[in-house]
C-alpha positions in Angstrom: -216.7 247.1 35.5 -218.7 243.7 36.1 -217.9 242.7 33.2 -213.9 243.1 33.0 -214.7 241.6 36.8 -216.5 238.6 35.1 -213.6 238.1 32.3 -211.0 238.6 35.0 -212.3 235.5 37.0 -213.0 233.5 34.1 -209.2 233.8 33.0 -208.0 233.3 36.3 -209.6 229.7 36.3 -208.5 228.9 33.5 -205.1 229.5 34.4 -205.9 227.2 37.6 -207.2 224.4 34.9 -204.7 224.0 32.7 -202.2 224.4 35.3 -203.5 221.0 37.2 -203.8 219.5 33.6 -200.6 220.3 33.1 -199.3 219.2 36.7 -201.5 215.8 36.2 -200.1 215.1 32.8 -196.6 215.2 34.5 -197.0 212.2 36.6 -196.0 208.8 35.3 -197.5 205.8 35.3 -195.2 202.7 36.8 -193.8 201.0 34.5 -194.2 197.8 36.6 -193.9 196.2 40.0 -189.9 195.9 39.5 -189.0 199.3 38.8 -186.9 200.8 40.5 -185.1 198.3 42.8 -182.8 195.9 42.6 -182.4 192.7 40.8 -180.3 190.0 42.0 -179.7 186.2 39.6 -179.1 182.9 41.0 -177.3 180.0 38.9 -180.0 178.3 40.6 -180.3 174.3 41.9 -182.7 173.1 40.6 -183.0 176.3 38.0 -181.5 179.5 37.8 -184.1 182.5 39.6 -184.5 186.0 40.1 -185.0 187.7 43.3 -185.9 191.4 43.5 -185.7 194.2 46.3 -186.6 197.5 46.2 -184.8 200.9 46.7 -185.1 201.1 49.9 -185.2 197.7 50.8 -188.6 197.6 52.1 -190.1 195.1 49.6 -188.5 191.5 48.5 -190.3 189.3 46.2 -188.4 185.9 45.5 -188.8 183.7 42.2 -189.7 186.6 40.0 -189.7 185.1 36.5 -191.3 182.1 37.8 -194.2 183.8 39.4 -194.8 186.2 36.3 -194.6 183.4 33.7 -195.4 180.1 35.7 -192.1 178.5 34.5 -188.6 178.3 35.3 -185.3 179.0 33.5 -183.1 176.3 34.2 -179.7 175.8 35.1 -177.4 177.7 35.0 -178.7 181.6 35.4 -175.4 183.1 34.0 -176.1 186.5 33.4 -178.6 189.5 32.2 -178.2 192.1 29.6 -180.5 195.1 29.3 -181.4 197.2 26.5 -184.5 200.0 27.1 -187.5 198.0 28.6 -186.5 194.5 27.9 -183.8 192.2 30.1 -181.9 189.4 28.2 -181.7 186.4 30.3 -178.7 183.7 29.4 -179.2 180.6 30.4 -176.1 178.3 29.4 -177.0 175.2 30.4 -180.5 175.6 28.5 -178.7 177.6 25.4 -181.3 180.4 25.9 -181.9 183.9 26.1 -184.9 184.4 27.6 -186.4 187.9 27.0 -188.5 190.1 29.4 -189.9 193.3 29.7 -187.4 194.5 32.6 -190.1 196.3 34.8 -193.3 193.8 34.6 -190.7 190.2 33.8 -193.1 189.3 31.4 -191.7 187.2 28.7 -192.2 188.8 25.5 -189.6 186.4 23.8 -186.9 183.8 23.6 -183.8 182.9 21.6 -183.2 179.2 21.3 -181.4 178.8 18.2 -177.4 178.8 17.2 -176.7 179.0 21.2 -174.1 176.7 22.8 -173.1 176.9 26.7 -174.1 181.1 26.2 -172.1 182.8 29.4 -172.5 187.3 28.4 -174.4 189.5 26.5 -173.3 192.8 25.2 -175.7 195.1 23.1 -174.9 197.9 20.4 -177.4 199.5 18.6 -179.9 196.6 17.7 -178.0 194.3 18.2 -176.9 191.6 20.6 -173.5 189.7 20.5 -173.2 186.7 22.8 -170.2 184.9 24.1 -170.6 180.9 23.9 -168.4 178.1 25.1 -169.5 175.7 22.8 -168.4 172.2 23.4 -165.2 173.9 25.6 -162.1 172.2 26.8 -164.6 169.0 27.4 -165.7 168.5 23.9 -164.2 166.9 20.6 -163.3 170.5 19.2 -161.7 172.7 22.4 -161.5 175.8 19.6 -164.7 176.2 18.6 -165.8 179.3 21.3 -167.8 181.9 19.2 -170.2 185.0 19.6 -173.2 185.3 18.4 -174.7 188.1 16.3 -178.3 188.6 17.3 -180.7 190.9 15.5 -182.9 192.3 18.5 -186.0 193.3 16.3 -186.2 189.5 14.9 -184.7 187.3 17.9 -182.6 186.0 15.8 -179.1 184.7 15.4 -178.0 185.9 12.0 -174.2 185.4 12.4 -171.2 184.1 14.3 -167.4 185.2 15.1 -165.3 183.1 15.9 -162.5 183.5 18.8 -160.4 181.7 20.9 -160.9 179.2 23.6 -162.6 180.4 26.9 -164.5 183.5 26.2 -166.6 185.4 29.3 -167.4 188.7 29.6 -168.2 191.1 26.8 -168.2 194.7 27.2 -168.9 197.6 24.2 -167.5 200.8 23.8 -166.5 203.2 20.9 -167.8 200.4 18.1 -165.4 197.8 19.5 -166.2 194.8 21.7 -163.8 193.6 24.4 -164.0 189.9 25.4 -162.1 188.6 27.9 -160.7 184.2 27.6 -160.8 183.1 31.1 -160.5 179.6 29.6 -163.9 178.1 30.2 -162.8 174.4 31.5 -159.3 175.2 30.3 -157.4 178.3 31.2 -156.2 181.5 28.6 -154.7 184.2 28.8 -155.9 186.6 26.1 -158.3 190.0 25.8 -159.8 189.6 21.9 -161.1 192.9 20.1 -163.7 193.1 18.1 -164.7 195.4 15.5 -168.2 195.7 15.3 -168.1 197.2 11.9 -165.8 194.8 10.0 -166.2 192.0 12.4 -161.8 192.0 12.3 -160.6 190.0 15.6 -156.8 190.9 17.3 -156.3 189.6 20.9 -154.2 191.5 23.2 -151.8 189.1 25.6 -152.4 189.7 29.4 -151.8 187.5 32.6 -153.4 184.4 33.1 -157.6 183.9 33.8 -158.9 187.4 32.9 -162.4 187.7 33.9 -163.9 191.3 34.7 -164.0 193.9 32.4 -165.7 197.4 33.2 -164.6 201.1 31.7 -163.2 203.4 34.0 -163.4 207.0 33.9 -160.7 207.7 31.5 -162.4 205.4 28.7 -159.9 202.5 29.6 -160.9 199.0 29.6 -160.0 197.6 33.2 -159.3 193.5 33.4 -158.9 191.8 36.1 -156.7 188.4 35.4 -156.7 186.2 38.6 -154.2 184.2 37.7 -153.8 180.3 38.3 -153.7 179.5 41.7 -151.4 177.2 43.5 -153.3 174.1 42.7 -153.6 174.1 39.5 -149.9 172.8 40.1 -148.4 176.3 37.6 -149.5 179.3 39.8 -149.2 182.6 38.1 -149.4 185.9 39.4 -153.1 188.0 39.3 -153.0 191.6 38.1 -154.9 194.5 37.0 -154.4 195.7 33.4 -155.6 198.4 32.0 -155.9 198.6 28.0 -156.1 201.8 25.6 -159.5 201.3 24.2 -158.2 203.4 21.1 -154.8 202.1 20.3 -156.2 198.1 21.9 -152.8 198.3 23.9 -151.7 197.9 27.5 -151.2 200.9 29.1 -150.5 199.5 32.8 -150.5 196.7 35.0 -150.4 196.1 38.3 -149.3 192.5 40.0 -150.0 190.8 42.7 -148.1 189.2 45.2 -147.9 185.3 44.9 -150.0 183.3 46.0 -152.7 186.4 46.2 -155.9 185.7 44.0 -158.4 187.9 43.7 -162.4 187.4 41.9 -164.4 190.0 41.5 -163.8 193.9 40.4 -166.4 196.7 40.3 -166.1 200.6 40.0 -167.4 203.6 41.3 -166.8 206.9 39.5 -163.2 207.0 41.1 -162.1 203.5 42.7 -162.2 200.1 41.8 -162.8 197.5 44.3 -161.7 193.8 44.4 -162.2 190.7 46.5 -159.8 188.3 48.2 -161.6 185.6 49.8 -164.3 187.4 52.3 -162.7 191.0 52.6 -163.4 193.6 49.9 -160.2 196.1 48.9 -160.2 199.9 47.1 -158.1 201.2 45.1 -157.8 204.9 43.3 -158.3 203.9 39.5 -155.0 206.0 38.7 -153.2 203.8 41.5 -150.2 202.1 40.4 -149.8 200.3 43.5 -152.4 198.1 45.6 -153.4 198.7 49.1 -151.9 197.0 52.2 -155.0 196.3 53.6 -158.6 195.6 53.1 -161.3 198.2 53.0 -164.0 196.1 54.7 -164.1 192.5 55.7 -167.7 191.5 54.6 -167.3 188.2 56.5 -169.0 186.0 54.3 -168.7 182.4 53.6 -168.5 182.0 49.8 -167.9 185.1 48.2 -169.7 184.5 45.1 -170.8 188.2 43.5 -170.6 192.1 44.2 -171.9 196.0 43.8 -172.2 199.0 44.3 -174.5 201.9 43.8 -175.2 205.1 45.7 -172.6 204.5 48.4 -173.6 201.3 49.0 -171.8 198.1 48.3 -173.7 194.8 47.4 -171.6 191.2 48.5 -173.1 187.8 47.4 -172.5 185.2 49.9 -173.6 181.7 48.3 -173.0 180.3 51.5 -173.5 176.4 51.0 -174.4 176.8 47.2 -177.4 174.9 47.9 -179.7 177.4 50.2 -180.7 180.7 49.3 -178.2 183.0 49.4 -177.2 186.2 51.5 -177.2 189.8 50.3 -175.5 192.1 52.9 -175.2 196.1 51.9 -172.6 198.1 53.3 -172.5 201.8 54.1 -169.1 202.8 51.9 -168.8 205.7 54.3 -169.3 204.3 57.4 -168.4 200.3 56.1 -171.1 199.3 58.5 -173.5 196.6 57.4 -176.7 198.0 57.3 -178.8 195.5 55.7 -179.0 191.6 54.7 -181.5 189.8 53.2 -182.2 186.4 50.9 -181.6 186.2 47.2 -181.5 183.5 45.1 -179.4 179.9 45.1 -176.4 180.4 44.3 -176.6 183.8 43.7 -174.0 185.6 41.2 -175.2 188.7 40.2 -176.5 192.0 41.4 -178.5 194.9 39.0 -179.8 197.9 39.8 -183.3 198.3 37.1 
């Protein structure tokens, strides 16, 4: 009787051990002091920066990359790209992509070859392809806009495609790559499709300066074309277009009334969301006509960015594009403004790591 007493205890602790081993080996280490928060890019003056701020908006560290690595990155910040634990980081006035570990910002590498005015990065598999101006609509050759093919285990450009005139934003999905020809310094008016597996290029007509591209819910690609505005001295009409991502054709468009030109376009699982000037408009992504009024007014001064994540929506105000910049949240439910704090000069573009 002792003894089954004896055995009896002897199991019951080591049920108790291996259950706090088990319990211990479940927590996680941090994978660095930017986990988890939000990262925010500035074109910069004097060099492009990035700010972060975490979750819950309790911690804000300025000049991230510069404190980590005790250097800058130039003008102009562009963009980021991510692909597991690094952060691609395009400078385009420094043709660079600077590489970082995305949760410490430690620079683990850099691309400085075959770049030329880099703008976006889009990743598939292991590799990177990178829209470039090249010499643009200032240069000797105005047709010379190409992406670049980089191998992400070398660093290393190992081809080009070339395109059209003005390429932006480059967005993957279903081994094709979508690229939209804002025009660079010059205008156009074209969406080119790539595919990744034969490298074959077709461009699909739409209005005139398309610029964002996201997916929406139904696998479409979603453009926003803002259209020339009245100054240019041939003002065109903005629009939304949404392309068949299977069959690379347009599938519907919705136009703006003249004069009406709008910069930014973001999604949540349902709605897209725009910009004219300071106030921020929704509309249901199977809407075939836009709403008669705004869904907030963030009152800003120089809309210059936008977000939005877990109900929230992000707005970049650049202000005087020589100061830091504001970051104001807003409560989607409530559309209150329930936070605002500094990010970087000029600051373009928000990310949630």
């Amino acid at each position: 009787m002792k003894i089954s007493k004896f055995l009896l205890s002897i199991f019951l602790l080591s049920v108790i051990f291996v259950s706090c081993t088990n319990d211990d080996d479940d927590v996680q280490e941090p994978k660095g002091a930017y986990e988890n928060g939000i990262l925010i890019s500035g074109e910069g003056g004097p060099s492009g920066s990035i700010y972060y701020v975490s979750n819950d908006f309790s911690t804000t560290e300025s000049l991230i990359y510069k404190k980590v690595n005790n250097n800058d990155l130039g003008v102009y910040l562009q963009s980021m790209a991510f692909d597991n634990e690094n952060a691609y980081i395009v400078v385009d006035n420094q043709n660079t992509i600077t590489v970082v570990n995305r949760y410490t910002f430690e620079k683990v590498g850099e691309i400085t070859t075959d770049l030329k005015k880099p703008r976006y990065m889009a990743i598939a598999g292991d590799k990177g392809y990178v829209t470039n101006w090249a010499e643009g609509a200032y240069g000797a050759d105005v047709d010379d806009d190409y992406i670049a093919v980089v191998d992400l285990n070398t660093l290393q450009v190992t081809g080009t495609i070339s395109v059209s005139i003005g390429i932006e934003r480059i967005v993957e999905t279903n081994g094709k790559l979508f690229v939209s020809h804002k025009g660079g310094n010059g205008t156009n008016n074209i969406v080119s499709v790539i595919d990744i597996a034969t490298e074959n290029v077709t461009e699909i007509t739409v209005h005139d300066l398309p610029d964002d591209l996201l997916i929406d819910n139904s696998g479409n690609l979603v453009v926003l074309c803002e259209g020339k505005a009245a100054w240019s001295g041939n003002e065109t009409p903005a629009s939304i277009v949404k392309i068949n991502t299977t069959t690379n054709s347009i599938s519907s468009e919705i136009e703006f009334a003249a004069g009406i030109h709008p910069s930014a376009l973001v999604a949540t699982s349902s709605n897209l969301y725009y910009n004219i000037g300071s106030k921020v408009y929704e509309v249901s992504q199977s809407a075939t006509t836009l709403p008669t009024s705004e869904f907030l007014d963030s009152a800003v001064t120089t809309f210059y960015g936008m977000a939005v994540n877990n109900n929230e929506l992000f707005v970049l105000d650049a202000k005087d594009y020589a100061s830091e910049s504001d970051v104001k949240v807003f409560d989607m439910a409530s559309k209150v403004n329930t936070q605002t704090f500094s990010g970087p000069i000029n600051g373009s573009k928000i990310y949630f790591n």
